[in-house]
C-alpha positions in Angstrom: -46.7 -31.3 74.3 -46.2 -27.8 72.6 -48.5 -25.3 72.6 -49.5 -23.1 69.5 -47.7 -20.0 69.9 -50.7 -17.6 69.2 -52.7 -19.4 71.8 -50.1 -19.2 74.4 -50.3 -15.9 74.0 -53.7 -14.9 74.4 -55.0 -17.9 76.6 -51.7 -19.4 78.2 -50.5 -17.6 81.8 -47.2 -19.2 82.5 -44.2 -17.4 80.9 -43.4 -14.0 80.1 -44.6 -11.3 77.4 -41.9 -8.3 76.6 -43.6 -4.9 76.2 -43.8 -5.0 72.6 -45.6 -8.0 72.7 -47.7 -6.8 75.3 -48.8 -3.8 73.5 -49.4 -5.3 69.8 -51.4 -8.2 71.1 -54.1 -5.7 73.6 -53.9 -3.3 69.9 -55.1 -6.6 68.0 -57.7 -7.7 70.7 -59.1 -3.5 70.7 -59.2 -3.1 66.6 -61.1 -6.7 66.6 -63.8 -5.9 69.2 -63.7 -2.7 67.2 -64.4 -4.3 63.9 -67.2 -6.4 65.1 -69.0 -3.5 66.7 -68.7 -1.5 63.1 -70.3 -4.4 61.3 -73.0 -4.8 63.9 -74.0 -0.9 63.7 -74.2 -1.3 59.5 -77.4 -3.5 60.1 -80.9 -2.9 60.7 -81.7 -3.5 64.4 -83.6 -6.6 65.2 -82.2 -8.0 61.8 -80.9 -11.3 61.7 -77.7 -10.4 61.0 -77.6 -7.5 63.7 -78.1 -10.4 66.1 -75.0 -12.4 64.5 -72.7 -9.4 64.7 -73.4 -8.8 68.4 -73.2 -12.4 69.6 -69.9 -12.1 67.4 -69.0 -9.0 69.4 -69.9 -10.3 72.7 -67.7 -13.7 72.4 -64.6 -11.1 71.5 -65.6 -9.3 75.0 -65.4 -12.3 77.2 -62.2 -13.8 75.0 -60.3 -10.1 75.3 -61.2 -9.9 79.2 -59.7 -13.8 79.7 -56.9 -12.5 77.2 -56.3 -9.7 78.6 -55.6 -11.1 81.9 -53.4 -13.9 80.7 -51.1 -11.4 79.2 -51.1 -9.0 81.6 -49.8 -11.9 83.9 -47.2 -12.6 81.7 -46.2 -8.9 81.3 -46.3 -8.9 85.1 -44.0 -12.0 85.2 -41.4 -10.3 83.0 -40.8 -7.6 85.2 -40.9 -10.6 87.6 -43.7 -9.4 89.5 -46.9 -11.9 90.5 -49.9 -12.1 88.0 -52.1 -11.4 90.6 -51.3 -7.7 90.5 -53.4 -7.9 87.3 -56.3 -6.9 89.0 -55.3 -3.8 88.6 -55.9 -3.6 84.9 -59.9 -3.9 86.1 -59.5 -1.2 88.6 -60.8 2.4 87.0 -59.0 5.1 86.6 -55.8 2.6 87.7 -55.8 0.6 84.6 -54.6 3.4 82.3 -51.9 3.9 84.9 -51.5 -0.1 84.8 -51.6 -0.6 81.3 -49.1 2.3 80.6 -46.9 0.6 83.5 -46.8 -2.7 81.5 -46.3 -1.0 78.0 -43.6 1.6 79.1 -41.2 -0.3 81.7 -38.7 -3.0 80.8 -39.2 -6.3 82.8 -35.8 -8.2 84.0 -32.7 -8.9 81.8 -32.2 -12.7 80.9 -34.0 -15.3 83.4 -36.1 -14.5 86.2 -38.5 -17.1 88.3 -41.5 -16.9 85.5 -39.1 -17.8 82.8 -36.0 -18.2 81.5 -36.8 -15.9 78.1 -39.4 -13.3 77.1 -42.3 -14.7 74.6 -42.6 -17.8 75.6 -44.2 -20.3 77.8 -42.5 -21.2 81.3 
């Protein structure tokens, strides 16, 4: 069965995620959580729509974290490393260094173990 592409990407963990990828889809998951917090700080507090906005906000927080981990996996299995070194994007002070390590180097030329191509599911 094939898997909806935008899905893979933010919920699947098998395959591989080229940096570009990487980067735009962790700048999408940021400006959205961003949105949602603007809209929740235009209301009154205790309003009903305050309330809306932050259980908005706080669904986009637990999605981001899972998404977040599924694609730093795949970023990890391009440069044909193990996702479990993901951790370290939870680490402080180690993420930046992490996330800039998964934006900035290349991961392996044509197929590695996680996948014969780059965006795309094993």
């Amino acid at each position: 069965m094939n898997q909806n592409p935008i899905v893979w990407l933010f919920f699947g963990i098998s395959g591989r995620v080229s940096r570009l990828a990487y980067f735009l889809a962790g700048l999408f998951l940021a400006v959205v959580q961003a949105f949602l917090l603007y809209r929740f700080t235009l209301v009154p507090e205790d309003s009903t729509a305050g309330q809306f906005w932050a259980f908005l906000f706080w669904v986009a927080v637990v999605l981001s974290i899972w998404s977040n981990v599924a694609l730093g996996i795949k970023r990890l299995h391009d440069m044909d490393k193990p996702g479990l070194f993901a951790v370290a994007l939870f680490i402080p002070v180690v993420s930046i260094l992490a996330f800039l390590i998964l934006c900035l180097f290349p991961g392996t030329t044509g197929p590695n173990q996680y996948g014969q191509d780059t965006n795309r599911p094993a």
